[in-house]
C-alpha positions as CSV (number, residue, x, y, z in Angstrom):
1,X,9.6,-59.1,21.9
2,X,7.3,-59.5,24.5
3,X,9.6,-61.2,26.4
4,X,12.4,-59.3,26.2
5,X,9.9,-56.3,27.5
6,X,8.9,-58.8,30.5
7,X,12.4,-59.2,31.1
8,X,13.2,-55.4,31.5
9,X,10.1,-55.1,33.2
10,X,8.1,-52.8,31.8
11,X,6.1,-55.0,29.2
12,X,2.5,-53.4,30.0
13,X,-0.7,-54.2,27.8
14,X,-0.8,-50.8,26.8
15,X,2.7,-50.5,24.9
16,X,1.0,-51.5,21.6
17,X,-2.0,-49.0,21.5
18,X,0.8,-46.6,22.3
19,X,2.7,-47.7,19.5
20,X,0.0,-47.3,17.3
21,X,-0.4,-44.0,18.4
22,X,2.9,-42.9,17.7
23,X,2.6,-44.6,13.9
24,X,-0.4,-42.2,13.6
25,X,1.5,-39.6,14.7
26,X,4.1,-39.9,12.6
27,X,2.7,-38.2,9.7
28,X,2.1,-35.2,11.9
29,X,5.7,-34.5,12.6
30,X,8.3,-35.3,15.2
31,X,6.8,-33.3,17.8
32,X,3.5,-34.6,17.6
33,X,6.0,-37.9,18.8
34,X,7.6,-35.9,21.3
35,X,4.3,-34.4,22.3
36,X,3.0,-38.5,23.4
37,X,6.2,-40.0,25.1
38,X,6.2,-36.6,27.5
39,X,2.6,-38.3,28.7
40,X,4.4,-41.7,29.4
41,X,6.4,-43.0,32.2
42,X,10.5,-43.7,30.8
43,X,9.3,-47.8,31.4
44,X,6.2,-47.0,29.2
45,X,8.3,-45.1,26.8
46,X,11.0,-47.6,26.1
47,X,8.2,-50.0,25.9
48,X,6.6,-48.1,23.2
49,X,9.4,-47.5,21.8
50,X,10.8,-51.3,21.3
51,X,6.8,-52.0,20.2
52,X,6.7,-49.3,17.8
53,X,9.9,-50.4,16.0
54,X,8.9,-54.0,15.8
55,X,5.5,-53.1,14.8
56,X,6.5,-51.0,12.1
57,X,10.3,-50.8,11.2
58,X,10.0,-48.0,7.9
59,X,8.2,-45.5,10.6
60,X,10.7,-46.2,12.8
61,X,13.2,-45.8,10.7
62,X,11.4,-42.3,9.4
63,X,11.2,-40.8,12.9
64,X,15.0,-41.8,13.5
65,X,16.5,-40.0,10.5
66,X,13.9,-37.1,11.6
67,X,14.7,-36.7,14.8
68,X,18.4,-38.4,15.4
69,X,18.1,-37.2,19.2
70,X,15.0,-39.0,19.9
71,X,17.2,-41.1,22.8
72,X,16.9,-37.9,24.7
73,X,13.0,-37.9,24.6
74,X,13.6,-41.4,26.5
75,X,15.0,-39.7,30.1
C-alpha cells in the first residue's frame, strides 16, 4: 500500500490519522465523511481514501453502499 501511494505521489505521513478519522466518523453519518475530505487536498484525499479501505475494509464498504457517489467527494 504504501508503495503504491509513493508511486502516485501523494503517500504523506498523515494519510493514516486521517483514515482513522474518517473510521470515527463513520458512525456519525456520511456527511460527517464529506464534512473531513472538503478539509483535504484531492492527493490527501485519495490517500485517505486508499488508507481508509485497507485499514478497514467493512467501513469502507459501509460508507460505499451509503454514499455510492462518494467518487465525486474526490475532485
Amino acid at each position: 500500500m504504501q508503495l503504491l501511494l509513493e508511486l502516485l505521489g501523494v503517500f504523506d505521513f498523515r494519510q493514516p490519522y486521517y483514515a482513522q478519522l474518517v473510521v470515527e466518523r463513520i458512525e456519525y453519518g456520511v456527511d460527517a465523511v464529506k464534512e473531513l475530505l472538503s478539509t483535504l487536498t484531492i492527493d490527501e484525499r485519495l490517500g485517505m481514501m486508499l488508507e481508509f479501505e485497507d485499514l478497514d475494509p467493512d467501513k469502507f464498504a459501509q460508507l460505499v453502499t451509503d454514499a455510492p457517489q462518494w467518487t465525486e467527494w474526490m475532485a
